[in-house]
C-alpha positions as CSV (number, residue, x, y, z in Angstrom):
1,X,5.7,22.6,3.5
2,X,3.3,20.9,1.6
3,X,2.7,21.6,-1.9
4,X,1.6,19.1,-4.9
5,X,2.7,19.7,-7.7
6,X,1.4,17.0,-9.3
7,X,4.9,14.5,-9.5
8,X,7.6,14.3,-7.4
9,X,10.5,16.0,-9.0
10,X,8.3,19.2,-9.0
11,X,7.4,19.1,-5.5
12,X,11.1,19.2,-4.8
13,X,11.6,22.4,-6.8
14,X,8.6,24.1,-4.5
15,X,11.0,23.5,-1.6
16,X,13.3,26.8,-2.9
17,X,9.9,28.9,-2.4
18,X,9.7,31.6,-0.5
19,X,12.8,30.5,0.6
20,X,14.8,27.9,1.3
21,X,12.6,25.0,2.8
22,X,14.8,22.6,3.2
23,X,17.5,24.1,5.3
24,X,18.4,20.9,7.8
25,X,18.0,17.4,7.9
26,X,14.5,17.7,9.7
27,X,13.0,19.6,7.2
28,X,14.3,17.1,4.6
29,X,13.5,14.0,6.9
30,X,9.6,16.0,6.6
31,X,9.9,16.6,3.1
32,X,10.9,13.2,2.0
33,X,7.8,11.6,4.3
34,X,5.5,14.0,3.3
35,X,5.7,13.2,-0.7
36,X,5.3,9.6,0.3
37,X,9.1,8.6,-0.3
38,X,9.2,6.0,2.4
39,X,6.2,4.9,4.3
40,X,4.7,6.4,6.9
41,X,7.0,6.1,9.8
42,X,10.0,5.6,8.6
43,X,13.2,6.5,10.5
44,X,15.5,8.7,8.5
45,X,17.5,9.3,11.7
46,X,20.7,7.8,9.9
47,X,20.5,11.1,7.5
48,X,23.0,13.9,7.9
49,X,24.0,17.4,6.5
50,X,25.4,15.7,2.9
51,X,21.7,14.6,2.2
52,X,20.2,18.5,2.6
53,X,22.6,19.1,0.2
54,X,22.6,16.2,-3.0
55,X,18.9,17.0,-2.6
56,X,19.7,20.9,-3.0
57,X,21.9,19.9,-6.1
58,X,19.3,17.6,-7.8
59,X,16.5,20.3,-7.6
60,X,18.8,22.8,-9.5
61,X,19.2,19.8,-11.9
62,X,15.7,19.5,-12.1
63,X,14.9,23.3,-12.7
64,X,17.4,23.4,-15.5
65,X,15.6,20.6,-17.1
66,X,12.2,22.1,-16.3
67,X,12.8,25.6,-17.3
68,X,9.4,27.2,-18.5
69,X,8.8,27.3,-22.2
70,X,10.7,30.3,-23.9
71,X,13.6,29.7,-21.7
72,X,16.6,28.0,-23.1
73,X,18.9,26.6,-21.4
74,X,22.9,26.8,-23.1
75,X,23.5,23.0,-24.6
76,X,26.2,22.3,-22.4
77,X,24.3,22.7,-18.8
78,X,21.2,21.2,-19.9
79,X,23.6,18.0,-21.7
80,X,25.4,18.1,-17.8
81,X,22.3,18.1,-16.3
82,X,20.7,15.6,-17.7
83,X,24.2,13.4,-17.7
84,X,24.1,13.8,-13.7
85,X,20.4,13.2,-13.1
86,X,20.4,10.1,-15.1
87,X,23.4,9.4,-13.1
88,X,21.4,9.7,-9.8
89,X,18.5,7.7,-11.6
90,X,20.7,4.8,-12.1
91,X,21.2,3.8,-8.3
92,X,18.2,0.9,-6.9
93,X,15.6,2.5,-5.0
94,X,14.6,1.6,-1.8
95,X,13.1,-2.0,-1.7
96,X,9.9,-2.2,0.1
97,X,8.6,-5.0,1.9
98,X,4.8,-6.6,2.8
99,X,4.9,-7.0,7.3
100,X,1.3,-7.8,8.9
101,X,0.5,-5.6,11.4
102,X,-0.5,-5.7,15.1
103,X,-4.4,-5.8,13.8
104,X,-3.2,-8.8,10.9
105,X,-3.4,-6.5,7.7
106,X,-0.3,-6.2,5.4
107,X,1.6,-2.9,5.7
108,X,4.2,-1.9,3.2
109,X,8.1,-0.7,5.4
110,X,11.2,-0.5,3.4
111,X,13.7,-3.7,3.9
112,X,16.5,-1.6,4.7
113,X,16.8,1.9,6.3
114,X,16.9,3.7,2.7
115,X,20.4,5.5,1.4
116,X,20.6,9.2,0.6
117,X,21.1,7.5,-3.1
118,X,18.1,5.0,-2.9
119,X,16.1,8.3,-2.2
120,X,17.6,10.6,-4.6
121,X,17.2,7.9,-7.1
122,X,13.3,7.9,-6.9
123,X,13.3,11.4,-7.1
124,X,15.7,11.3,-10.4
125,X,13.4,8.4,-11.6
126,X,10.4,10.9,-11.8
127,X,12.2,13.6,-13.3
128,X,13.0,11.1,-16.3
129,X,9.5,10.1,-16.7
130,X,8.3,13.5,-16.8
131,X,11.0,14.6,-19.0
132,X,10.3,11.3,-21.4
133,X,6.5,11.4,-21.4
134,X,5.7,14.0,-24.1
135,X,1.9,14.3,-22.8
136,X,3.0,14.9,-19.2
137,X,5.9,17.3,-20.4
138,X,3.2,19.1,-22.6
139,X,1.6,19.6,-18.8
140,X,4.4,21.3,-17.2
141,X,3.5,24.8,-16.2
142,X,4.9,28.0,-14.4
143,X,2.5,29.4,-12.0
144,X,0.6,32.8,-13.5
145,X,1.3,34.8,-9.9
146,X,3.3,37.1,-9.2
147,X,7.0,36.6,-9.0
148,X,6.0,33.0,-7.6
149,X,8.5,30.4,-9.8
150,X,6.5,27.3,-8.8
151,X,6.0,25.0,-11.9
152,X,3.4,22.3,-11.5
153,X,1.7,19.3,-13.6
154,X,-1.6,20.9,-15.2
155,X,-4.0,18.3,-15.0
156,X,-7.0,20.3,-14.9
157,X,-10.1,19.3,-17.3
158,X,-9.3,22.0,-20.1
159,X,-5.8,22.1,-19.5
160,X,-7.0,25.7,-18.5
161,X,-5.0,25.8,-14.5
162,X,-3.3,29.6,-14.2
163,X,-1.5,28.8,-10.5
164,X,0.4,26.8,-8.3
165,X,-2.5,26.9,-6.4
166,X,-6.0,28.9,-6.5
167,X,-6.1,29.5,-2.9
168,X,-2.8,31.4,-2.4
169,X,-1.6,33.3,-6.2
170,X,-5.0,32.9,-7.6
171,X,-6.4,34.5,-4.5
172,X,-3.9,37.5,-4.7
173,X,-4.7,37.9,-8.6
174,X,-8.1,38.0,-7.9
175,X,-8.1,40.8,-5.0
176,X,-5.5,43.2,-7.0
177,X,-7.9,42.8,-9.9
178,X,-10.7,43.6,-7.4
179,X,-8.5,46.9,-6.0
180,X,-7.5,47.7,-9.6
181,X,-11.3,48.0,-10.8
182,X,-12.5,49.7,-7.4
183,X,-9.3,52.3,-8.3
184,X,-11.0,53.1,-11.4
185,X,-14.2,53.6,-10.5
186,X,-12.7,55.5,-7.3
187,X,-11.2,57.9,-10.5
């Protein structure tokens, strides 16, 4: 389930691709560790079947917001998407605490067993600073592949980055490229 797409907000909107990737609280639970939400061990066992879903809503919230250049969103769904995910943005995030550890160094757990709104907040948070930071919006880009909708942060020297990622869609564009010219020559 991994994929980085460079901020968090993004990485959420990668979980609709192939399909539906998070489909049940332990998918989410994985998601939510995996993009560094809460620290490392972290029990999310408190979460239920309402979380899998605010988290479904925000990342439709999110695409809207992030639609690829060209696209244009109608006024009134972008202005009610943004009203709701400053909404969610608005709620305190988790706090995190210093506790030494069993070998004496200082390891970072979160006060309190974090809220579905403390963690859709943090996720909100990022989608405002992307959407405010006119260098990193400038970044946003749809993956090049075919039929793949991921959209990622370019941050590659050049600004010159074609995929979500080179191994999977860049791999495919390169061997229907190859097949293409070995067609031709074939003719």
């Amino acid at each position: 389930m991994a994929f980085d797409a460079g901020r968090i907000c993004l990485d959420l909107l990668a979980t609709s691709h192939p399909g539906e990737r998070l489909d049940g609280v332990g998918a989410l639970g994985a998601w939510i560790g995996g993009v560094g939400l809460v620290p490392s061990g972290t029990s999310l066992a408190h979460a239920e079947g309402s979380w899998v879903v605010r988290f479904q809503e925000l990342r439709g919230l999110v695409r809207l917001l992030v639609l690829p250049s060209g696209t244009t969103p109608d006024t009134g769904s972008y202005d009610r998407a943004l009203a709701r995910v400053n909404g969610l943005a608005r709620s305190a995030p988790p706090a995190p605490r210093a506790v030494r550890g069993a070998d004496g160094r200082l390891a970072r757990e979160l006060a309190d067993p974090p809220s579905c709104s403390a963690l859709l907040a943090l996720v909100a948070r990022d989608a405002v600073e992307l959407l405010t930071d006119p260098v990193a919006r400038a970044a946003v880009r749809e993956c090049e592949g075919d039929n793949c909708p991921l959209v990622y942060l370019d941050t590659s020297r050049g600004r010159r980055r074609r995929w979500c990622s080179s191994e999977v869609c860049g791999n495919r564009e390169r061997v229907a490229r190859h097949r293409r010219r070995a067609a031709l020559t074939r003719a």
